[in-house]
N, C-alpha and C positions, 0 to 999 in steps of 0.2 A: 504493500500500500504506500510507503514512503519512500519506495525506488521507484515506483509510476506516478507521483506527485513532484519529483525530484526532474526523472524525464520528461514531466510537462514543463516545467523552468524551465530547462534546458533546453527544450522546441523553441519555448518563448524567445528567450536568448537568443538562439540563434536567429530567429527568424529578425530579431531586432537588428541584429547583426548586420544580417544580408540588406534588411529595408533601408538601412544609416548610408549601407555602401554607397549603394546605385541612387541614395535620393536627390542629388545634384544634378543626375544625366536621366532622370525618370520623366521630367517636364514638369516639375513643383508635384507639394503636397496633393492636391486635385488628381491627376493622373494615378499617381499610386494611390489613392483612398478609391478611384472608379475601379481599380484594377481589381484590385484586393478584397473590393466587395462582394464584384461580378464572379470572382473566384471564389469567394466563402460561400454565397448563393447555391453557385455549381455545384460543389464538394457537399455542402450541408445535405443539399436537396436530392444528391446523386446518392451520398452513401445512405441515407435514411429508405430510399427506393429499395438499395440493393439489399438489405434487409429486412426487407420488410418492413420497416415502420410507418403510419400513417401521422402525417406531418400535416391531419388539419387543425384548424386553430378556431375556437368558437367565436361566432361573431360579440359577442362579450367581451373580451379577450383584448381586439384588433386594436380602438382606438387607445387602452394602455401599452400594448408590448410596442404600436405603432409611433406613441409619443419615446417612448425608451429608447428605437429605433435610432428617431431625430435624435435625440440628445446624444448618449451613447457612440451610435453606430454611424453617426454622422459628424456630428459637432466634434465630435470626442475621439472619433480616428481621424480627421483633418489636422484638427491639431498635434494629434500627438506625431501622424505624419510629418506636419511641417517642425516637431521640437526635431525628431530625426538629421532631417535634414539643418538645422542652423544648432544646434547641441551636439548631436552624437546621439551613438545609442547608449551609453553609459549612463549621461545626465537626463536623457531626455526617460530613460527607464524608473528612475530615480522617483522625478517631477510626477509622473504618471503614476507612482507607488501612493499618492498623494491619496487619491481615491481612496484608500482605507478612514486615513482621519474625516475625510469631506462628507464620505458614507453615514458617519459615527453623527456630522454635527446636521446633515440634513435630516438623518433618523430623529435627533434630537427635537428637529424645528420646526417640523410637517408631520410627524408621526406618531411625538411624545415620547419618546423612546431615550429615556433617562440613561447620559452614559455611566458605567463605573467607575472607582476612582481607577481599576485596573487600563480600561481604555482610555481615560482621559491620558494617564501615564505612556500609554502607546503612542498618542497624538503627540507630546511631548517628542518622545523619541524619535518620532518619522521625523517630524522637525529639527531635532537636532542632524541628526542623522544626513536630510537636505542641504542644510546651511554647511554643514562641514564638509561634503561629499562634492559642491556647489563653489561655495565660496570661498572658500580655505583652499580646498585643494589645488594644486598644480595642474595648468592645463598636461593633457596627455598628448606626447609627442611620439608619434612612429615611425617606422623606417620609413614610410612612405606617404605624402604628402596628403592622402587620401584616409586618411586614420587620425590625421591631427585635429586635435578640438582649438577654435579659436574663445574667444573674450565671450562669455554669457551676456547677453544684450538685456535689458530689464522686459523689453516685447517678446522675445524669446522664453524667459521662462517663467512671464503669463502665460504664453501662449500652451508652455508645459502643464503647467496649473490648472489652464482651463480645459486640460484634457480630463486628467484625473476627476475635476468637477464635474463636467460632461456625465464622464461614467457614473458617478456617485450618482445624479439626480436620475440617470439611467436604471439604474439600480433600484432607486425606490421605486418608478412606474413600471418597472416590469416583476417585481413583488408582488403585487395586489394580484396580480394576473397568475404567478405562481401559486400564490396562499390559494386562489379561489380553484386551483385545481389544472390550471391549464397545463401540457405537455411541454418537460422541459428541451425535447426536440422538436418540438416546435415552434417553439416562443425563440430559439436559436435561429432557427429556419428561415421563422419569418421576417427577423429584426435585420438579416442578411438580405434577403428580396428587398427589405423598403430600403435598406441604404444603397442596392448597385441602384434601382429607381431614382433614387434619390439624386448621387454622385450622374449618373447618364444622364440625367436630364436637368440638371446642374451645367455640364458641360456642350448639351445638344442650343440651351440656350443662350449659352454664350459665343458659340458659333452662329448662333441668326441673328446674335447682338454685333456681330462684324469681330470678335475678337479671333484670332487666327488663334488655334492650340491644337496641335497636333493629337490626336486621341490617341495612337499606337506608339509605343516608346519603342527604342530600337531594340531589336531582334532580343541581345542577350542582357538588357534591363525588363525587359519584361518577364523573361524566361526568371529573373532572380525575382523577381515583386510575386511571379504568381508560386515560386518557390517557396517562399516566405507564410506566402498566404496558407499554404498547403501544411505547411508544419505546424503554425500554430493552431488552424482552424481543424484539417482535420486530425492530424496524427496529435498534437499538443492537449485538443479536447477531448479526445478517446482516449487516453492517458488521463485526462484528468476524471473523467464520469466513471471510470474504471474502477480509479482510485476511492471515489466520494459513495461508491458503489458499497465498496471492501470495510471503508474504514469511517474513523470517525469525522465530519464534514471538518471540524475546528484544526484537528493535526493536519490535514488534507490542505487544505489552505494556507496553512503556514508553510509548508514547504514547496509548494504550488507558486507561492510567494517570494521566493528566494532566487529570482531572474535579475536582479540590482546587482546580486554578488558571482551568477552564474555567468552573469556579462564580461566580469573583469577580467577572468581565465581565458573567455573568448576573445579579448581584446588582447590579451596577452599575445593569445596564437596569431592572428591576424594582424595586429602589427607589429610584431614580431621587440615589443619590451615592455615592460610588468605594469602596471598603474602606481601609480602612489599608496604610500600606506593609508595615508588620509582619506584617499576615495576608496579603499576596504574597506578603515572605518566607519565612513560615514557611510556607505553601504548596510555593513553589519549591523548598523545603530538603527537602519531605516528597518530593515528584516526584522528584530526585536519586537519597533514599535509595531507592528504586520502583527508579531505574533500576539502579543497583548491583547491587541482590539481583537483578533479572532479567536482567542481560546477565550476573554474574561465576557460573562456573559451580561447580557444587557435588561435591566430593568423595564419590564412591561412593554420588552419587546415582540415584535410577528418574527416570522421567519422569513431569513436574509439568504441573501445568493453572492456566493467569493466571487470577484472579479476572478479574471486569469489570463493574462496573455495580450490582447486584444482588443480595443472596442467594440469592434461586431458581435463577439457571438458569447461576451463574457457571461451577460445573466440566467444564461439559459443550461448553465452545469450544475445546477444543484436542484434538487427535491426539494417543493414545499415545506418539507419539514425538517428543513434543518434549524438548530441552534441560531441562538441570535445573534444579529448579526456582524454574522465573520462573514467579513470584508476586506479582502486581501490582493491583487496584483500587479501582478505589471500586466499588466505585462505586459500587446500589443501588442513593448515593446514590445508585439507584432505583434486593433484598432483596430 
C-alpha cells in the first residue's frame, strides 16, 4: 500500500519533470493545459470502457463536479502549467502542495469545518517549509541551460498559489457530489471532458479572435506533454485508487504527497547536480505539514478527497467515505 502511494509521487514527479522540460517550446501554459486534458479525457474515458466500468454521472451531480471542473481542472492546471514553465518543476511542485492548507481554510469558511490544532500546525509547516524551499534557497543551476531556475517573480508565485487555490475550492465542489454518492470514476471522467471542452474552445476562440496560436506543438513536445499526461493521469491514479483501495485513505495520502521531495532526486538525474540542502528542507518541512493536515482529523467535518498529482483528475481518487479531510498533493506537478 505504501510502495503504490510512493509510485504514484513518483509518476507525479516525473511527469512534472517532463511538463517543466518542454514548457518553453510547448506554445505557453494554454497549449499544454488543451493537450493534457484532451489526453486525460482519452485515457480516463478509454481505460474505464476497457473495463468495464460505466462512467455515467447523475444529472445531480453535473453542475457540482462541472463547477470543480472550472476551478480545479481549468483555472488550477493553467496555472500551475504556467508556474512550470516560469518556476521549474521543483518550486512550482512546492506552491501547488499549497492546496492542503487552502483545502483546511476553505473547509473552514464555507463548510464549518473547524481545523485542529494538529492541522492548523500543518498549515504552519507547509508555510514554513515554502518560504525556505522558495526564498532562502539557492537558485538551482545544471549542467545545462534548460534545468536552471531563474529569480521567482512575485506574478509567478501567485500564479503558483492560485493553483493550489484553484484545486482546494475544486475540492470542496466536487465533495458534495462524492458525499451524495456519485462514482469516483466518474466525477474523474467527467471533470477531464469539461476541461479539454473547456481549454479547445478557449483556444478555437481565440483563433476567430485573429490571435495566430499554433494548436499542435512540435512533433517530440507533444509526444513529452501527452507522456506526462499518461503517467500521472493514468498509471499515477491507478496506483493511487489501488493504494486508497488497500489501505488507510490518511497514510495513503501522505505519501501520495511526497512528489516536493521525489522531484529533487529527479532533478538530481536530469541535471545532472544535487539541489540544495535548503530546498530538501524546505521540501521535507512542506511533506510534514501534508502529513498533519491529513492524518489529524477534522472537527465536524464530511468526507474529503486527497489531491494527487494533477488538477484534472485529483478529486475523483477517493471514496465518499473517507476521513476528514486529508488533503494532500502535488502534484500535477503533473493539473
Amino acid at each position: 500500500m505504501v510502495f503504490l502511494a510512493l509510485c504514484a509521487a513518483l509518476c507525479t514527479g516525473l511527469a512534472a519533470i517532463i511538463t517543466a522540460e518542454v514548457a518553453d517550446r510547448a506554445g505557453g501554459p494554454l497549449a499544454i493545459s488543451r493537450w493534457r486534458s484532451l489526453t486525460a479525457a482519452c485515457v480516463l474515458a478509454g481505460a474505464a470502457t476497457l473495463v468495464g466500468h460505466a462512467i455515467g454521472l447523475g444529472h445531480r451531480y453535473m453542475p457540482a463536479v462541472a463547477g470543480s471542473s472550472l476551478a480545479a481542472a481549468v483555472v488550477g492546471e493553467f496555472c500551475l502549467n504556467k508556474a512550470y514553465r516560469d518556476l521549474g518543476a521543483r518550486r512550482a511542485a512546492l506552491l501547488f502542495a499549497g492546496a492542503a492548507p487552502f483545502s483546511v481554510l476553505v473547509g473552514w469558511l464555507f463548510l464549518g469545518e473547524a481545523p485542529s490544532l494538529a492541522q492548523l500546525g500543518g498549515i504552519a509547516l507547509v508555510v514554513a517549509g515554502l518560504v525556505l524551499a522558495i526564498w532562502f534557497s539557492p537558485l538551482h543551476r545544471g549542467q545545462g541551460a534548460r534545468h536552471n531556475e531563474s529569480v521567482a517573480s512575485i506574478v509567478a508565485i501567485i500564479g503558483g498559489l492560485c493553483a493550489g487555490l484553484a484545486q482546494a475550492l475544486g475540492n470542496v465542489m466536487a465533495r458534495s457530489a462524492l458525499r451524495d454518492g456519485a462514482d469516483p470514476v466518474a466525477v474523474m471522467t467527467f471533470r477531464a471532458i469539461v476541461a479539454a471542452f473547456a481549454f479547445w474552445g478557449i483556444s478555437m476562440m481565440l483563433r476567430a479572435a485573429g490571435r495566430q496560436e499554433r494548436l499542435t506543438p512540435p512533433r517530440s513536445v507533444l509526444a513529452a506533454v501527452i507522456l506526462s499526461a499518461c503517467l500521472s493521469f493514468a498509471l499515477g491514479n491507478t496506483l493511487l485508487m489501488v493504494a486508497l483501495k488497500s489501505g488507510q485513505t490518511a497514510i495513503v495520502t501522505t505519501f501520495a504527497a511526497t512528489t516536493p521531495v521525489m522531484l529533487l532526486p529527479l532533478m538530481w538525474w536530469r541535471s545532472g547536480r544535487c539541489p540544495s540542502p535548503l530546498a530538501w528542507a524546505g521540501a521535507a518541512l512542506t511533506v510534514a505539514g501534508i502529513a498533519c493536515i491529513a492524518m489529524a482529523p477534522m472537527r465536524g467535518a464530511v468526507a474529503a478527497v486527497p489531491p494527487h498529482g494533477d488538477a484534472l483528475t485529483a478529486p475523483g481518487i477517493s471514496a465518499p467515505a473517507a476521513p476528514a479531510t486529508q488533503v494532500a498533493r502535488l502534484s500535477h506537478p503533473d493539473r
